[in-house]
Structure formats: structure tokens, C-alpha cells
C-alpha positions in Angstrom: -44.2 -89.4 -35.7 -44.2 -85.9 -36.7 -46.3 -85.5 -39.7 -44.2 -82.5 -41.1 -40.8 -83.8 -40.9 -41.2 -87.5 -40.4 -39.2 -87.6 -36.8 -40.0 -91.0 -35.1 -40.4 -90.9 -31.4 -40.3 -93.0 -28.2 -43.7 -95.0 -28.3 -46.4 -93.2 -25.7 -50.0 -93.1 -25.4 -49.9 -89.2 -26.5 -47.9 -87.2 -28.9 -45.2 -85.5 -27.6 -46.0 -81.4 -26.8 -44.1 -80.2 -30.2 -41.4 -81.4 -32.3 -38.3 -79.3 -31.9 -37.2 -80.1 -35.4 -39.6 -78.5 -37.0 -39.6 -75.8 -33.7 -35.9 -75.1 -35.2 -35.5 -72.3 -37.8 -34.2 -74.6 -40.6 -37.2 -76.3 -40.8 -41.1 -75.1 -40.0 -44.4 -75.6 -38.2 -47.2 -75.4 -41.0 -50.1 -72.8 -40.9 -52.4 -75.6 -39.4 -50.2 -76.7 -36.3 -48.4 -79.2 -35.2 -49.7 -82.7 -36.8 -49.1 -86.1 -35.6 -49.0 -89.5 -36.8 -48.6 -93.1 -36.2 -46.3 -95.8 -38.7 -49.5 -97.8 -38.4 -51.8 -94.9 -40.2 -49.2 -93.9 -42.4 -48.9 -97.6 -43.9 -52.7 -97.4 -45.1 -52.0 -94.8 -47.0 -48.6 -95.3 -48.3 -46.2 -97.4 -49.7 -42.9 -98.2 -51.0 -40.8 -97.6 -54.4 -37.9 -99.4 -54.5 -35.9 -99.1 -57.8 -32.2 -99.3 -59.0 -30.3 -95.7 -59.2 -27.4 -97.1 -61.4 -25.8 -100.3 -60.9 -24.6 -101.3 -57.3 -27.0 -98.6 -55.8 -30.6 -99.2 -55.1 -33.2 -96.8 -54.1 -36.1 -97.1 -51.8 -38.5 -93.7 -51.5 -42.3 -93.9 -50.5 -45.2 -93.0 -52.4 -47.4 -90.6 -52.2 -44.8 -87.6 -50.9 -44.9 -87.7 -47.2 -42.8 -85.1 -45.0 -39.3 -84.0 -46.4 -40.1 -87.5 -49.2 -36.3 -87.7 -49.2 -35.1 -91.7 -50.5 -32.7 -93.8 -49.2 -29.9 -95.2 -50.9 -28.5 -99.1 -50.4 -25.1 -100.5 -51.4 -22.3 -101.9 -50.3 -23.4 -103.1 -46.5 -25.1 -99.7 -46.4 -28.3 -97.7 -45.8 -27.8 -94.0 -46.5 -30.1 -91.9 -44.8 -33.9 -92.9 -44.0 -37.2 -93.6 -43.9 -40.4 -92.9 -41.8 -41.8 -96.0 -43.3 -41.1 -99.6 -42.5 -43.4 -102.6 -44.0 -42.2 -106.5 -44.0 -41.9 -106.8 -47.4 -39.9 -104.0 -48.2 -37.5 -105.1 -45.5 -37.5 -108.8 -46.5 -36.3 -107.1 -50.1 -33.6 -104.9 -48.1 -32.2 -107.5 -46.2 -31.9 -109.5 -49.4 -29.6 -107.1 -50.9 -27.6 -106.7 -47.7 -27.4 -103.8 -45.1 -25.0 -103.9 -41.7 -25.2 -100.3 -41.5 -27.4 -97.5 -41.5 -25.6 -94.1 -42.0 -27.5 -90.5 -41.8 -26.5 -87.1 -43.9 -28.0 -85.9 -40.7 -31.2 -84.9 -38.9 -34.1 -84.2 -40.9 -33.7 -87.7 -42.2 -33.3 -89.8 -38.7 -36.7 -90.1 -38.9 -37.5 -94.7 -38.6 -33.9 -95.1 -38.7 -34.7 -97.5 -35.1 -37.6 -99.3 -36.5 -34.9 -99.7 -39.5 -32.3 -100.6 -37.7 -34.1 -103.4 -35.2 -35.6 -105.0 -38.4 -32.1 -105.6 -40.4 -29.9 -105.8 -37.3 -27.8 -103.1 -37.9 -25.8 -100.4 -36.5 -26.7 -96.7 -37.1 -23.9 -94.3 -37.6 -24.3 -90.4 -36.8 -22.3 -87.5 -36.4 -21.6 -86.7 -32.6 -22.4 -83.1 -33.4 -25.5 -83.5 -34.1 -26.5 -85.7 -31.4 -29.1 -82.9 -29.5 -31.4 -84.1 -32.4 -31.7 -87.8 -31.5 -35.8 -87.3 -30.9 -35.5 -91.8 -30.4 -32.4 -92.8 -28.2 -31.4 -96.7 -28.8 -28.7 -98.8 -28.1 -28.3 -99.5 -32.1 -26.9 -95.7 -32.2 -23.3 -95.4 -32.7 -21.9 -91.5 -32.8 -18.6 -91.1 -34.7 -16.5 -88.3 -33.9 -13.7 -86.0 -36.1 -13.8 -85.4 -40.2 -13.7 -88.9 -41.9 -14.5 -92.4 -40.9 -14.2 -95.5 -43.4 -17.4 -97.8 -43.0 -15.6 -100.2 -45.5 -12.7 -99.8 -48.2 -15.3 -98.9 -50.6 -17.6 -96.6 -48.3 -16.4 -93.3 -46.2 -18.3 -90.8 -44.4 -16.8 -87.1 -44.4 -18.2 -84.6 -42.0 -18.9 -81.5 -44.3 -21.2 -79.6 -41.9 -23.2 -76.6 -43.2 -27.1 -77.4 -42.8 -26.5 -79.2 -39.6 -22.7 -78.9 -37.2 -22.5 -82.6 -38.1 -23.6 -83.1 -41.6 -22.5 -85.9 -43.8 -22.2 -86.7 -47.1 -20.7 -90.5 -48.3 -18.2 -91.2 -50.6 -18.4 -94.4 -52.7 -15.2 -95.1 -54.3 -16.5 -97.2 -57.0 -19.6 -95.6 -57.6 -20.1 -94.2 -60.9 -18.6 -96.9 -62.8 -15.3 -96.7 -60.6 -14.6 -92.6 -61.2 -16.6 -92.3 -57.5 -19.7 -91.6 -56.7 -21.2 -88.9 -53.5 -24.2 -89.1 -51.7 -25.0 -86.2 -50.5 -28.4 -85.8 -49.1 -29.0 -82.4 -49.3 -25.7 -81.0 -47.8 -24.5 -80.4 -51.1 -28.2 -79.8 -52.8 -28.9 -81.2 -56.3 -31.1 -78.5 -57.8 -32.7 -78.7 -61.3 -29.8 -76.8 -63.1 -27.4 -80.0 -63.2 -24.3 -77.3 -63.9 -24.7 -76.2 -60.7 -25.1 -77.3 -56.9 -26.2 -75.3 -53.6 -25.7 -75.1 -49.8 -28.2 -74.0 -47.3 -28.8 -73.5 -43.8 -32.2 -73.5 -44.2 -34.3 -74.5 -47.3 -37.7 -74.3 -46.4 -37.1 -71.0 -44.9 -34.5 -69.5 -47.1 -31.3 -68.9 -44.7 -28.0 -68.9 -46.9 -24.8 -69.8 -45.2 -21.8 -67.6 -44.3 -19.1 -67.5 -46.5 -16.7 -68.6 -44.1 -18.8 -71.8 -43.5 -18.9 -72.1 -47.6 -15.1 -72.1 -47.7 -14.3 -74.1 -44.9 -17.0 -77.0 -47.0 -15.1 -76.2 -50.7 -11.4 -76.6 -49.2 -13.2 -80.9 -47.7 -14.6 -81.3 -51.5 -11.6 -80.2 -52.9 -10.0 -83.6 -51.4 -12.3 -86.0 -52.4 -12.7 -87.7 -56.1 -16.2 -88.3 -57.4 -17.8 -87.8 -60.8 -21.5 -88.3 -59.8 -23.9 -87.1 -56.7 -27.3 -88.5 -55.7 -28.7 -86.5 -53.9 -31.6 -86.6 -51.6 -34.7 -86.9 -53.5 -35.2 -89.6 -56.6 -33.8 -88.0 -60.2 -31.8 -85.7 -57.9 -28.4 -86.9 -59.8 -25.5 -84.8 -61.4 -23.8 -87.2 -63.8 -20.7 -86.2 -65.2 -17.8 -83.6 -63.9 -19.8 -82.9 -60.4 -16.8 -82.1 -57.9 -15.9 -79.6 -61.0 -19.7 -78.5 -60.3 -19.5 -78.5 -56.8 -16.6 -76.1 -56.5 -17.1 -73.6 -59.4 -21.0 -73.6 -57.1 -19.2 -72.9 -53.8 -17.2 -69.9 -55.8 -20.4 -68.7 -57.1 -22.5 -69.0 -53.8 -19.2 -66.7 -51.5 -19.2 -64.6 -54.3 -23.1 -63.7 -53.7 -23.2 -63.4 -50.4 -20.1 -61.6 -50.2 
């Protein structure tokens, strides 16, 4: 696996020449190179944190920070987004609470979703338009096509695009004690002033996105009800009023680049 962004691939005896996600402008190669490693190193070195996010949602991060250090989120039948890391226990602890599905804001955070996937039996779900980035082809990958898909009557996956042509956020209906609840990965970026939200192209690098692209991603939220985002990293939560948020930030973000 890359040691940068966390992309899992196939098994071989070497590492692969580079990894084209981090060879991609939205995210980097570091001043020392392109680094490699293996699940079994990073397991000696890290581990898991698995706590509850609010009730109904659990979250599972690793510690120490490794890569992106995104979380997943579990609820529902569902695994949104993914880990690098994959240890027995943890997955005995998954399985308990239930997961049929994995489901991916998009491809920074593939990274184990097969090692995932084989060890709970489930089905992966990503966006067609993104499927250039599949660095691990399996059979457990479905791709989904158009704007919305329901996974259950409580779970839905809206293409909203901007950092990546197919990215995703979630919509759980009864999240947020029933007034709806978005998962957003960092499509819609939680960022520490909880009034506000942000879009990027690229955030390591810095590359906004059109205004056009902006609009086109305020007129999707402006259909959806939800009161509360996690997004991708743990405390990463706007609770109270965030599709108010979430638009007023998508006037504020065309009006700067403008």
C-alpha cells in the first residue's frame, strides 16, 4: 500500500513503479519519494479506535495518523468510506454491529475497502465515474451509475461531484435524531469554523473549484434535508442548521472566486 495516501494494491513481490493517486494533482508525492508499505507492517505499528459518533452511527479511525487518517462511519447495513487497516478483532466488532455494504465518498478513501469487503462479505458501492481510480479490481466491486441510488429506505447515495467526477456524499434519513444526518467525507469539507463549510479540488495542494461546478453542487444540496454532517475526520461534525451552512458556504465560496 501506498504510504502517503493509503491505496491498497494487487498483492506482488515488489511495489508497484508509483501510485497515480498521489501522481494526480489533488493529491502529492512528499519531498522524500514515493514510500511503500505492507498491512502486515502497518499493524505493528497501529491500531484501531472505534467509538460511537451519536447514536445509530459508530466510528472506526486508526491510531497513530496514518496517510489521509480519514474514519469510517457504520450504520444501518453500512460502511462509509474506508480503511487501510484491517485486524480480526476489529472486524469481529464490525460484523457484530452489522455491515452488507461498503460505500465510498470516493477515491482517496478506497484504500482496504477489498481486504474489508472479503472479511464482512459485502458488496462495495462506487461511483462509475470514478472508476479509472480502482488501484485493486475485485469482483466485490459494484459501480452505480446517474445522481441518486437508495442502498435502503433509510440510506441514499447522491453523486455531488467536485473533488472527484464521481464523488459522494450519504444521506441518512434518520440521522441526527430523525431531522437527517449527511456524511460527507470531504466533498462537502467540515472545517474548524462550524458556521461554515468548503469545497475543493484539491486540498493538499490548494486548487479551488469553478464556480460553475460550485453551483451545479448548491442547486443537489438544496434537495436534500439534513441538520448534521460528519465529515471525514473524527470531531469533524456540524450539528445544528448545516444544509443552512452548506448553502450560505457555496454563496460565499462563487462569490470569491468570482
Amino acid at each position: 500500500m501506498c504510504a502517503t495516501c493509503g491505496a491498497q494494491f494487487t498483492p506482488s513481490e515488489t511495489p508497484p513503479p508509483n501510485c497515480p493517486v498521489c501522481d494526480d494533482e489533488r493529491q502529492y508525492v512528499g519531498p522524500d519519494g514515493q514510500r511503500w508499505t505492507t498491512h502486515a507492517e502497518l499493524a505493528t505499528t497501529h491500531e484501531h479506535r472505534i467509538a460511537e459518533e451519536e447514536p445509530g452511527l459508530t466510528g472506526v479511525g486508526i491510531d497513530p495518523h496514518f496517510a489521509i487518517g480519514q474514519r469510517a462511519l457504520v450504520t444501518g447495513g453500512l460502511m462509509w468510506d474506508c480503511l487501510p487497516l484491517l485486524d480480526q478483532r476489529t472486524a469481529q466488532r464490525v460484523a457484530g454491529i452489522g455491515v452488507e455494504t461498503i460505500a465510498i465518498s470516493h477515491p482517496h478513501y478506497y484504500t482496504g475497502m477489498v481486504e474489508w469487503a472479503r472479511r464482512l462479505d459485502a458488496r462495495i458501492l462506487l461511483h462509475e465515474d470514478d472508476r479509472d481510480w480502482i488501484m485493486r479490481p475485485d469482483d466485490r466491486i459494484e459501480l452505480w451509475s446517474g445522481e441518486r441510488l437508495e442502498v435502503d429506505g433509510d440510506l441514499e447515495l447522491i453523486r455531488l461531484g467536485g473533488h472527484f467526477a464521481g464523488g459522494t456524499v450519504c444521506l441518512w434519513h434518520s440521522g441526527a435524531e430523525g431531522r437527517g444526518a449527511l456524511l460527507s467525507g470531504d466533498i462537502v469539507q467540515v472545517i474548524p469554523d462550524r458556521d461554515w463549510v468548503s469545497f475543493m479540488y484539491s486540498y493538499p495542494n490548494l486548487i479551488p473549484l469553478p464556480a460553475g461546478e460550485i453551483a451545479r453542487m448548491r442547486a443537489v444540496i438544496e434537495t436534500l434535508t439534513f441538520d448534521r454532517i460528519h465529515g471525514a475526520w473524527w470531531g469533524r461534525i456540524v450539528d445544528g442548521d448545516a444544509k443552512a451552512k452548506t448553502l450560505r458556504s457555496a454563496d460565499r465560496y462563487i462569490a470569491a472566486v468570482s
